[in-house]
The first five atom37 places (N, CA, C, CB, O) and aatype in JSON, in Angstrom:
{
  "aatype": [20, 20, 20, 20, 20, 20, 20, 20, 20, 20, 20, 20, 20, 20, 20, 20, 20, 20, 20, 20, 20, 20, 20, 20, 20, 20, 20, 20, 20, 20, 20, 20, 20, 20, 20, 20, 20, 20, 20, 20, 20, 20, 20, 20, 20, 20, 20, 20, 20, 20, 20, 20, 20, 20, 20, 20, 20, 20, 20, 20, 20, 20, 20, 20, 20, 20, 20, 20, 20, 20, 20, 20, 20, 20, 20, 20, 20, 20, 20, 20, 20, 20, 20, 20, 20, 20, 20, 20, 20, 20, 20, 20, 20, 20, 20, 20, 20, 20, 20, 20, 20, 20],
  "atom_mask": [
    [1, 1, 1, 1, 1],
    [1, 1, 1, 1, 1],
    [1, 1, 1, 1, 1],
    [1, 1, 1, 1, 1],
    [1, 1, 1, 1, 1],
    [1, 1, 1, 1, 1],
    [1, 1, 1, 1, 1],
    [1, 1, 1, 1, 1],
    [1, 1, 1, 1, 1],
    [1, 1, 1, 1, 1],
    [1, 1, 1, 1, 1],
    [1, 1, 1, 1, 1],
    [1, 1, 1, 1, 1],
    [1, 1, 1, 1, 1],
    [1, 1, 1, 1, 1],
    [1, 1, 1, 1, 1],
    [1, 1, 1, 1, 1],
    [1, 1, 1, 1, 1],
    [1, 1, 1, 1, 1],
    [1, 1, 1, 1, 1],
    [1, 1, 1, 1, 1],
    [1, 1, 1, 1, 1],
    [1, 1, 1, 1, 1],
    [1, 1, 1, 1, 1],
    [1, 1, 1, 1, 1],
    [1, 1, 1, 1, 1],
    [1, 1, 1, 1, 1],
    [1, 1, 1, 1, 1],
    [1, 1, 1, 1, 1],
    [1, 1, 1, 1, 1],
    [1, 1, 1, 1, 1],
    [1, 1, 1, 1, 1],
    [1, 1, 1, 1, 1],
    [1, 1, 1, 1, 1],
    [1, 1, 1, 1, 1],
    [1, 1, 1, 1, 1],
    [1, 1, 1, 1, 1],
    [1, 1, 1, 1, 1],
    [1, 1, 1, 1, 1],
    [1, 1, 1, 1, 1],
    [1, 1, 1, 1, 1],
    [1, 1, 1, 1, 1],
    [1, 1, 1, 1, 1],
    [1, 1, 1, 1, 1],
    [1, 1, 1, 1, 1],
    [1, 1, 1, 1, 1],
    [1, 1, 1, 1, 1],
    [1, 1, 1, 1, 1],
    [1, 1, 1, 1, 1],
    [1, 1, 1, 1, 1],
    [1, 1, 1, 1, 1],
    [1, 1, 1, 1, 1],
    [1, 1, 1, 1, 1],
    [1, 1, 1, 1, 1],
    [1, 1, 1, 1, 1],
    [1, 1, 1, 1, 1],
    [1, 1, 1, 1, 1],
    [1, 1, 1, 1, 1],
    [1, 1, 1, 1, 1],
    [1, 1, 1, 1, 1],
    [1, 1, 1, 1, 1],
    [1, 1, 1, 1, 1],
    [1, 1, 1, 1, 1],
    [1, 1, 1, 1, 1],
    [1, 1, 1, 1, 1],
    [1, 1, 1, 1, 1],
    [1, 1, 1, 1, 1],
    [1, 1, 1, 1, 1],
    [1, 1, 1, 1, 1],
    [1, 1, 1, 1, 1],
    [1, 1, 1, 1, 1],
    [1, 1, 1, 1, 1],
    [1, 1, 1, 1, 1],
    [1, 1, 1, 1, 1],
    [1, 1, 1, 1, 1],
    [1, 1, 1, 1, 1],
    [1, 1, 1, 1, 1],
    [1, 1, 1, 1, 1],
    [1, 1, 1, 1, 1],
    [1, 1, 1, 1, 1],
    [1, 1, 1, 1, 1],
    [1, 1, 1, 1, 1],
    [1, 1, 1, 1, 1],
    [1, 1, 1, 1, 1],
    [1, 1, 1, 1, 1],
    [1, 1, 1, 1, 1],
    [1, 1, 1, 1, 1],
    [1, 1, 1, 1, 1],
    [1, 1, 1, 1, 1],
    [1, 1, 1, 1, 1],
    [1, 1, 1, 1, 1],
    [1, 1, 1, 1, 1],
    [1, 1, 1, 1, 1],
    [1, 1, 1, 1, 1],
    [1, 1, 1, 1, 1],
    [1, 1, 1, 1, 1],
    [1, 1, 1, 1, 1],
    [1, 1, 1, 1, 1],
    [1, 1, 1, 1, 1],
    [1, 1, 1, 1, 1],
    [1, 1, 1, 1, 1],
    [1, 1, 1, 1, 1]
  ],
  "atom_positions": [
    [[0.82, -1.19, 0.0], [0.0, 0.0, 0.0], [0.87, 1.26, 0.0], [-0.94, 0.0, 1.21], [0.42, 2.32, -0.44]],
    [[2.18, 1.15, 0.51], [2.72, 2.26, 0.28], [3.27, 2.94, -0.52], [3.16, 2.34, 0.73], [3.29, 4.17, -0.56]],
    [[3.92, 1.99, -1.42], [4.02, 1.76, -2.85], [3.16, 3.02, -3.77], [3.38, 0.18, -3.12], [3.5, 4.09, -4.28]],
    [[1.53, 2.07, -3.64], [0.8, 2.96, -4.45], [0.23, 4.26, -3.99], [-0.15, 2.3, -4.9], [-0.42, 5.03, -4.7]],
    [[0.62, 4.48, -2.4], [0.59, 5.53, -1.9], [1.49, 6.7, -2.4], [0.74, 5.25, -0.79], [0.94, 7.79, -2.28]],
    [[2.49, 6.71, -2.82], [3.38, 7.5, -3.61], [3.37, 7.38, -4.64], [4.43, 7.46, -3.45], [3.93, 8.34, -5.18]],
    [[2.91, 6.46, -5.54], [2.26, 6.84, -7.1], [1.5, 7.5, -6.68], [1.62, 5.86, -8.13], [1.89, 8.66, -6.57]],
    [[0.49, 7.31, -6.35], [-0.96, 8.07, -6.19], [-0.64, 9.64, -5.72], [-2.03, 7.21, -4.9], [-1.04, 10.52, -6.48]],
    [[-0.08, 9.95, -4.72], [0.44, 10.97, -4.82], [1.12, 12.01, -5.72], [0.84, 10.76, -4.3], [0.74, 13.1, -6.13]],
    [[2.6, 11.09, -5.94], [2.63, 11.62, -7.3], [2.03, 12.08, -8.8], [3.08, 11.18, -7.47], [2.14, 13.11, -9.47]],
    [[1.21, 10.59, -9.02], [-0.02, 11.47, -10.02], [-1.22, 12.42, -10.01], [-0.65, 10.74, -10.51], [-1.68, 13.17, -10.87]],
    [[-1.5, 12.21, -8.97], [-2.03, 13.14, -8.62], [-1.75, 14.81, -8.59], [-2.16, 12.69, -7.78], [-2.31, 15.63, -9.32]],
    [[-0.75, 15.11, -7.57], [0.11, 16.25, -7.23], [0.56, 16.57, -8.58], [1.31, 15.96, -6.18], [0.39, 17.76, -8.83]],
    [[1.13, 15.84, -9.61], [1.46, 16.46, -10.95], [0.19, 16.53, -12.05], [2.69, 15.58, -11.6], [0.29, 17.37, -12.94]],
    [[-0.74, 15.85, -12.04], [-1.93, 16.62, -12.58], [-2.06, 17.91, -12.28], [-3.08, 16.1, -12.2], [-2.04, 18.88, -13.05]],
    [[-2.25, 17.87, -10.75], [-3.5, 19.36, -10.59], [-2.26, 20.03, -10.97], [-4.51, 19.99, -8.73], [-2.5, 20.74, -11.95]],
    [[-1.16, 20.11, -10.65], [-0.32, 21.4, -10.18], [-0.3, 21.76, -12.28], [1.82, 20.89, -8.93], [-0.84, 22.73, -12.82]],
    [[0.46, 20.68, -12.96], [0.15, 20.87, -14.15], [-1.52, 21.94, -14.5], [0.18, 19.3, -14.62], [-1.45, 23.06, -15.0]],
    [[-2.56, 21.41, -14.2], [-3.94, 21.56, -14.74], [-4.73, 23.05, -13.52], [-4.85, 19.61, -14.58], [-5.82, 23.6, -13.71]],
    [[-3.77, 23.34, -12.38], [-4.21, 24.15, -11.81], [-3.64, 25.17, -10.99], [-4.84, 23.66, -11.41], [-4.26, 25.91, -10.23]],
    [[-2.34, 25.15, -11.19], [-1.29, 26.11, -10.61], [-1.64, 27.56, -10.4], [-0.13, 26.12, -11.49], [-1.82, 28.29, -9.43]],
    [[-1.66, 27.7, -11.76], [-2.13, 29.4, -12.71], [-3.17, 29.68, -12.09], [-2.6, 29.48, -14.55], [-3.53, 30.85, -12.2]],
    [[-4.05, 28.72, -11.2], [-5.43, 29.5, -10.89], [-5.87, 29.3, -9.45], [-6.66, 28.97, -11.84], [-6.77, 29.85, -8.8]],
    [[-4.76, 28.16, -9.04], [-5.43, 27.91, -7.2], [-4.88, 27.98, -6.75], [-5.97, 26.96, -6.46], [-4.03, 27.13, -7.06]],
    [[-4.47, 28.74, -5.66], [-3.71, 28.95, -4.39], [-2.87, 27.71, -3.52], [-4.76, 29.5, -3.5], [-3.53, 26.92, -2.86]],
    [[-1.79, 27.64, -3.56], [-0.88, 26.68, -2.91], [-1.5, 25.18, -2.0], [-0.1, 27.66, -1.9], [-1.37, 23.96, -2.12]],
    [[-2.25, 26.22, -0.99], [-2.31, 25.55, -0.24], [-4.15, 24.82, -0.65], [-1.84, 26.38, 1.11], [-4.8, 23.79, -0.52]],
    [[-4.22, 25.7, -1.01], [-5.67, 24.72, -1.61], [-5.69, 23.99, -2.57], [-6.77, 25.37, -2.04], [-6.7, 23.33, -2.84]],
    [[-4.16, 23.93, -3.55], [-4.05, 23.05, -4.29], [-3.49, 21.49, -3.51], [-3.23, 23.69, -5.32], [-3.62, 20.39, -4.05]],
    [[-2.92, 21.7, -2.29], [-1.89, 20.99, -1.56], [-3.55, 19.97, -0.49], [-0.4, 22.49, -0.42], [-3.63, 18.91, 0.12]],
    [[-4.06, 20.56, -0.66], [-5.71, 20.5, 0.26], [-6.49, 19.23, -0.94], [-6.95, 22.73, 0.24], [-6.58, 18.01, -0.76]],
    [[-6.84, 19.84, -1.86], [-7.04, 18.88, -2.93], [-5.94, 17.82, -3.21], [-7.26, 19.62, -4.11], [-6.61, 16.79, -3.27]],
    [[-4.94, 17.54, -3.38], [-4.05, 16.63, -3.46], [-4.21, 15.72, -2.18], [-2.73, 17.26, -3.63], [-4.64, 14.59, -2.38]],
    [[-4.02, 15.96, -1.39], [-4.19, 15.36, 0.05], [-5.26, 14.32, 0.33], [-4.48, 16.44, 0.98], [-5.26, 13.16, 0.76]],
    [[-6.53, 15.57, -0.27], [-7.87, 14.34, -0.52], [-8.2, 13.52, -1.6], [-9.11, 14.88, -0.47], [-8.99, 12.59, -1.43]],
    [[-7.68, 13.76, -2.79], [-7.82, 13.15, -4.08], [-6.93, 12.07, -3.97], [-7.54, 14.05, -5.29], [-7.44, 11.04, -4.4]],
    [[-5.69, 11.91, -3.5], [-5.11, 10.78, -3.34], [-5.28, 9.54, -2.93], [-4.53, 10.97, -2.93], [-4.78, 8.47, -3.3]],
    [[-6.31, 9.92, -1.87], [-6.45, 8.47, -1.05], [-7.37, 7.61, -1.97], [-7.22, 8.63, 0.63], [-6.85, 6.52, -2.18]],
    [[-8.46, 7.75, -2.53], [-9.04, 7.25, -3.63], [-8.04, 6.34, -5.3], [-9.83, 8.66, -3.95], [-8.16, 5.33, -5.99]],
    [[-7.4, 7.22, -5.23], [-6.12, 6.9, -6.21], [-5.49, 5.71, -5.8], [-4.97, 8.02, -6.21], [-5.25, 4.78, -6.57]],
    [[-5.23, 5.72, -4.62], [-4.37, 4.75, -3.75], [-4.85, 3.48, -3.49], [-4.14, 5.26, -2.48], [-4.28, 2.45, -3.14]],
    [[-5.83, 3.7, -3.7], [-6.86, 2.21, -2.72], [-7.22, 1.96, -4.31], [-8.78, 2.65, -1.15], [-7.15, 0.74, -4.45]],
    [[-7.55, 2.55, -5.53], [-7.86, 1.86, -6.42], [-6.74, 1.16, -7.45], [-8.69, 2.62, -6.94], [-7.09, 0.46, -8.4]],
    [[-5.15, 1.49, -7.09], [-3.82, 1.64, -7.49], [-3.66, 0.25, -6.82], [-2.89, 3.04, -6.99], [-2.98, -0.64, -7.33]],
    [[-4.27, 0.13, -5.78], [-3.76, -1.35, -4.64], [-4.99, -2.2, -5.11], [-3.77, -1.07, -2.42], [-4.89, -3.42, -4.97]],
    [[-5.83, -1.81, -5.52], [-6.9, -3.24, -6.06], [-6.42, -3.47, -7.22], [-8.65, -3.05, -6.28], [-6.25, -4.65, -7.5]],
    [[-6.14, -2.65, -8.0], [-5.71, -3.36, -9.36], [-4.26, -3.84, -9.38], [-5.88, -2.36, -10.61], [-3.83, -4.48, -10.34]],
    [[-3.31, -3.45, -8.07], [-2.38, -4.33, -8.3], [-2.34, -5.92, -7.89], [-1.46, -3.74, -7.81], [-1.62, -6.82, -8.34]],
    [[-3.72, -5.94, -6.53], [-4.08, -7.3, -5.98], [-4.59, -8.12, -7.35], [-5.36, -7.17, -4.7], [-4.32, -9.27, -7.69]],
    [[-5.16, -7.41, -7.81], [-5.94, -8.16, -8.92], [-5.23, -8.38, -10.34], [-7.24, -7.37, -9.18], [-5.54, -9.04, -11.33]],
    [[-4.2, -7.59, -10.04], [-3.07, -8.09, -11.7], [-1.89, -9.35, -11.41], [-1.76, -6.35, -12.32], [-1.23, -10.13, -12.09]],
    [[-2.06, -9.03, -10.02], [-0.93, -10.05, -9.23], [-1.56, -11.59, -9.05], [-0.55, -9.38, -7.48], [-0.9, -12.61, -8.85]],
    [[-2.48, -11.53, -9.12], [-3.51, -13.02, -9.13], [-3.79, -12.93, -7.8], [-2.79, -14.71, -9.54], [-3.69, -14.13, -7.54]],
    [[-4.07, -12.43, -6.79], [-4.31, -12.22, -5.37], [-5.69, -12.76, -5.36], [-4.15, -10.67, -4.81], [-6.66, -12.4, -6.02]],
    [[-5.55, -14.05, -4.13], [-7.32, -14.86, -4.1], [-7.75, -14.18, -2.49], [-7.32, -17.34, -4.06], [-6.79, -13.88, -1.78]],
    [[-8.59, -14.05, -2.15], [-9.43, -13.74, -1.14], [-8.72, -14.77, -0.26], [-11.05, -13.85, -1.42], [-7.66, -15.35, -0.53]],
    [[-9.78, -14.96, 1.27], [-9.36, -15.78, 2.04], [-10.23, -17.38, 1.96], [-9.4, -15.01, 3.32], [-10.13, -18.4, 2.63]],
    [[-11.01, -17.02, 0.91], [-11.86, -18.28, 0.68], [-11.54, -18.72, -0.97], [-13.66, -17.9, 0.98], [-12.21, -19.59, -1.53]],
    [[-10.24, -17.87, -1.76], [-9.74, -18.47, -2.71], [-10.21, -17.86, -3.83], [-9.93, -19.73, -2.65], [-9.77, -18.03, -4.97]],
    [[-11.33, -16.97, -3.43], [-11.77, -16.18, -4.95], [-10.67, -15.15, -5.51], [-13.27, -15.17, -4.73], [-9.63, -14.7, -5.02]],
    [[-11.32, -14.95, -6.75], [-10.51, -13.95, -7.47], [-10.73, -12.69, -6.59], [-10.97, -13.74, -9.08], [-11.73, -12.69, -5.88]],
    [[-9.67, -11.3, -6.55], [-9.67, -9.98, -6.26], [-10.92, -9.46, -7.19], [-8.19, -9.31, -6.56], [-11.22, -9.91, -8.29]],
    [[-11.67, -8.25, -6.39], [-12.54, -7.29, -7.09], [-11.71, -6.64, -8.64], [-12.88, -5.98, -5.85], [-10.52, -6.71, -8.35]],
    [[-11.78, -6.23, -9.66], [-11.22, -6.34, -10.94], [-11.59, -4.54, -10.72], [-12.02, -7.58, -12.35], [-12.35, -3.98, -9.93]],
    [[-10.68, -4.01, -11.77], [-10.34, -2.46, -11.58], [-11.94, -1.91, -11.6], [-9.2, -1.7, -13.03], [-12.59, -1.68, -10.57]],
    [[-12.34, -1.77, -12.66], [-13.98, -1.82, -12.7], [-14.91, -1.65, -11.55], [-14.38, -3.05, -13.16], [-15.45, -0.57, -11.31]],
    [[-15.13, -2.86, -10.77], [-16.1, -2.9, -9.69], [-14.71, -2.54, -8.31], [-17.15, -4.79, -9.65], [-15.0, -2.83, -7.15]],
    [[-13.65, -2.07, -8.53], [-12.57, -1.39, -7.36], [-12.85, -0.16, -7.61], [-10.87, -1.64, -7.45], [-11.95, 0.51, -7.11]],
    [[-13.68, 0.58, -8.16], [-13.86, 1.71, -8.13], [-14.46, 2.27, -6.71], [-14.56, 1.93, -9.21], [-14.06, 3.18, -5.99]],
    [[-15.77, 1.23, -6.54], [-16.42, 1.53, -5.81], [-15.88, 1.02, -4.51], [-17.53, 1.25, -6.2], [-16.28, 1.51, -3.46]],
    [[-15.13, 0.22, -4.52], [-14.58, -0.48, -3.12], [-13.33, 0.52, -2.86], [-14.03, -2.36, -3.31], [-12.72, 0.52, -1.79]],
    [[-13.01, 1.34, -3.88], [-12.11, 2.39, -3.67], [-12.39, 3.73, -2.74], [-11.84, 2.79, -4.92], [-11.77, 4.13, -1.76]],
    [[-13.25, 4.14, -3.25], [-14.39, 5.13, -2.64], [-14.29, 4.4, -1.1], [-16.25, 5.04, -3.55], [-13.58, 4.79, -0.18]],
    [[-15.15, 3.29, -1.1], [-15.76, 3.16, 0.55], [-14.15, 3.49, 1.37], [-16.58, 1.07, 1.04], [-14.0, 4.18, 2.38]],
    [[-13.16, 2.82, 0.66], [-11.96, 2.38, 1.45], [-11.38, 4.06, 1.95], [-10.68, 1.31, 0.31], [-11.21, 4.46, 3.1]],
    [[-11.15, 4.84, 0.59], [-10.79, 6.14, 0.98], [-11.37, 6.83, 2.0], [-10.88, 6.85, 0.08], [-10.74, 7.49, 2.83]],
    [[-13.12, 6.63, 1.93], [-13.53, 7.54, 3.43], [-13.01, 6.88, 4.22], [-15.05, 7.78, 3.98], [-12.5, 7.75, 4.92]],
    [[-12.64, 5.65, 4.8], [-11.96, 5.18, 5.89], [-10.86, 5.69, 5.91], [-11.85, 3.94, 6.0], [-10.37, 5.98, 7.0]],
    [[-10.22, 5.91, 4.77], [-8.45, 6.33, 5.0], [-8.54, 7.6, 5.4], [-7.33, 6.29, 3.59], [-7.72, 8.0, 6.23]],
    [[-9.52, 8.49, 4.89], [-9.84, 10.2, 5.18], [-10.06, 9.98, 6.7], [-11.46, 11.05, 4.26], [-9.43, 10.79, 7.38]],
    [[-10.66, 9.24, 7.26], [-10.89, 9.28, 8.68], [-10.19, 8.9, 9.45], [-11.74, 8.82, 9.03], [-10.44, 9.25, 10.61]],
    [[-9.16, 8.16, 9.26], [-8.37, 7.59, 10.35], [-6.75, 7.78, 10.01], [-8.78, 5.99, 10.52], [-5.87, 7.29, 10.72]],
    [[-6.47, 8.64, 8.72], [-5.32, 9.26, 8.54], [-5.57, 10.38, 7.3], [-4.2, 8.15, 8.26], [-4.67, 10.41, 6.46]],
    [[-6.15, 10.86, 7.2], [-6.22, 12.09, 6.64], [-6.28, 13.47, 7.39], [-7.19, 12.0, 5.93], [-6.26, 14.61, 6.92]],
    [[-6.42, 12.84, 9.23], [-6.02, 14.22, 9.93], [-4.48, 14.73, 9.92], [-6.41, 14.1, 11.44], [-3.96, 15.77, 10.32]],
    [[-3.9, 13.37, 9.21], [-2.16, 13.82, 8.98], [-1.79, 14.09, 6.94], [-0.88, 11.92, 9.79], [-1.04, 14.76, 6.23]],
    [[-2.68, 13.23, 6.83], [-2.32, 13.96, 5.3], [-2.31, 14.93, 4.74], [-2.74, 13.75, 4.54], [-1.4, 15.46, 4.1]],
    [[-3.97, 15.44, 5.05], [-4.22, 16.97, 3.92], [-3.83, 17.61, 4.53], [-5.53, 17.65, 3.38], [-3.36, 18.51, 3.83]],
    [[-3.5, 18.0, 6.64], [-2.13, 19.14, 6.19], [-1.09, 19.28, 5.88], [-1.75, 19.73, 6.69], [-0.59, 20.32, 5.44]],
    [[-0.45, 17.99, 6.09], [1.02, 17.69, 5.52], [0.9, 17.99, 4.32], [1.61, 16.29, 5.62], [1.76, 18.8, 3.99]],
    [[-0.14, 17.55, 3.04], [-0.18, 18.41, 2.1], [0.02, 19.61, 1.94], [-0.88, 18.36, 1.78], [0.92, 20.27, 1.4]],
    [[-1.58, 19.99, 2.82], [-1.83, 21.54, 2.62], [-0.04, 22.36, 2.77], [-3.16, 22.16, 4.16], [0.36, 23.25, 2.02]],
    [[0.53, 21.93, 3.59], [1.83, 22.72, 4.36], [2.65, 22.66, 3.13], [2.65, 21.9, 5.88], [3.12, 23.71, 2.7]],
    [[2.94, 21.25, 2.33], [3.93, 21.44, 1.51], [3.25, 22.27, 0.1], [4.61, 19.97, 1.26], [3.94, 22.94, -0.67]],
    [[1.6, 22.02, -0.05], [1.34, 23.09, -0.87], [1.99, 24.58, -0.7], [0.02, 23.19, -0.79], [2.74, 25.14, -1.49]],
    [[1.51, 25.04, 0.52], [1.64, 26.73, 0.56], [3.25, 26.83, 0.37], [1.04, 27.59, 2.25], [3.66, 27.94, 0.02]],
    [[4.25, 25.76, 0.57], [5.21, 26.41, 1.09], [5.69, 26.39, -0.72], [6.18, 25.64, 2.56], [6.22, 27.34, -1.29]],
    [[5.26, 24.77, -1.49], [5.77, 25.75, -2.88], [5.11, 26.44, -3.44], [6.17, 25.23, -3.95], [5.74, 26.85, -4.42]],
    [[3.59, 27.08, -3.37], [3.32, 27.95, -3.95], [3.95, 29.37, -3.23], [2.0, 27.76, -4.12], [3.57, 30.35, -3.86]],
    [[4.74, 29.68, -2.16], [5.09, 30.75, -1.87], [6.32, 30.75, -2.92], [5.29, 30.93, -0.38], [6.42, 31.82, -3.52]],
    [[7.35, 29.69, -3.29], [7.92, 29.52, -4.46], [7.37, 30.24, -5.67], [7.92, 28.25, -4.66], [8.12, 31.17, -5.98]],
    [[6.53, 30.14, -6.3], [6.25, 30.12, -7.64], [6.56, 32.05, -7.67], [4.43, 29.3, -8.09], [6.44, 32.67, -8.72]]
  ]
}
């Protein structure tokens, strides 16, 4: 998970900043990154369970990228709740500090 925790980050963080620099404020870009990630992450880790041949505990196949959308979603509000009181400001913080850069 941590793995796709820093892809996910990374793609993320270089979208918006690419697609929204010129128009949103550091730290609200750093705010959005923070929360858009965790969704990224959890659907980055189902499709790697599920490319890896990963069986359940009763031997079934993994949920397939498709129907991990939605198991992505549920998973992220859990991740927003029980570590996103350390993410989006650690974001937010490294947002403002490079948009005081730009």
């Amino acid at each position: 998970m941590i793995a796709t925790s820093a892809i996910a980050a990374f793609l993320v963080g270089g979208l918006a900043f690419r697609l929204l620099a010129d128009r949103v404020r550091g730290w609200a870009l750093g705010a959005l990154v923070g929360v858009a990630s965790h969704p990224v992450a959890w659907w980055l880790f189902i499709v790697a369970q599920w490319a890896g041949g990963a069986r359940s505990s009763l031997g079934e196949r993994t949920v397939g990228p498709i129907d991990g959308i939605v198991g992505a979603l549920v998973m992220s509000a859990w991740s927003l709740v029980l570590a996103g009181w350390l993410t989006v400001p650690v974001a937010v913080a490294i947002g403002a500090l490079l948009g005081r850069r730009r």
